[in-house]
Residue, then its C-alpha position, 0 to 999 in steps of 0.5 A: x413650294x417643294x422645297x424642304x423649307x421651314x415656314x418661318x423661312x418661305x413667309x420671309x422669302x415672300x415679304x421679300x419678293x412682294x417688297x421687289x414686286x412693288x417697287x418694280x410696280x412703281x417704276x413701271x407705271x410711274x417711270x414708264x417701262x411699259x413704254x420705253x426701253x423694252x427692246x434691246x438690252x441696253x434700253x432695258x439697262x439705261x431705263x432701270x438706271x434712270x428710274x433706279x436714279x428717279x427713285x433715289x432722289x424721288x425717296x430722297x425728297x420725300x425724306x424732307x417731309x415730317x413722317x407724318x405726311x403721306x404722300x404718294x408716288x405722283x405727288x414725291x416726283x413732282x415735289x423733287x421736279x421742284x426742289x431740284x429743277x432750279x439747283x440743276x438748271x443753275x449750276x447747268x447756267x454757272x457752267x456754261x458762263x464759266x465755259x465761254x467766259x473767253x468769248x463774253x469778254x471777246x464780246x465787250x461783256x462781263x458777268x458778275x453774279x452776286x447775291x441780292x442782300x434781300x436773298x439773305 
C-alpha cells in the first residue's frame, strides 16, 4: 500500500475485505451470479436483493442449530427450503381461500379449516 497507514490499521482493513470477499463468493457460486442477473443494472440490482434475502434467511436458519453443528452453505439452503417452504405455501392457500371465499360459497361450497386434536 502507499498510503501512510499504520500497520495495525492495513491488517484491520484486510480482515474486512477478505470478510466482503467471502461472503460475495458465496452468493455467486451458491445463488448463482455467475449465471443470471449480469446484464443490465437492474438484473444485477434484483439478484443482490434476492441473495441478499437468501442469505438472511439462510443465516437465519442455521441460528436453530446448536453452535456445535457446522454446516455448510448447500446444506443451510436446504434446511431453510424445508423449515419455510410449507409456512409459505400455507399462508399462500389460506390467502387465496380468503380471496375467493365469495365465489366458493357462489359455488355451493364452504371451507372450514381446524386443527386435528392429534396436531396438539
Amino acid at each position: 500500500s502507499t498510503h501512510p497507514d499504520s500497520g495495525v490499521y492495513l491488517v484491520r482493513l484486510g480482515r474486512q475485505r477478505w470478510a466482503i470477499e467471502g461472503f460475495f463468493k458465496t452468493i455467486k457460486h451458491r445463488f448463482g451470479l455467475d449465471c443470471f442477473g449480469q446484464k443490465t443494472r437492474l438484473g444485477i440490482y434484483r439478484w443482490l436483493m434476492l441473495s441478499l434475502i437468501a442469505d438472511l434467511l439462510a443465516h437465519w436458519v442455521s441460528q436453530t442449530f446448536p453452535t456445535w453443528v457446522r454446516l455448510d452453505w448447500g446444506e443451510v439452503c436446504v434446511k431453510a427450503v424445508a423449515t419455510l417452504l410449507p409456512h409459505v405455501a400455507w399462508v399462500k392457500l389460506l390467502r387465496q381461500i380468503h380471496k375467493h371465499r365469495d365465489l366458493i360459497n357462489e359455488q355451493g361450497f364452504e371451507i372450514s379449516i381446524k386443527p386435528l386434536s392429534s396436531a396438539y
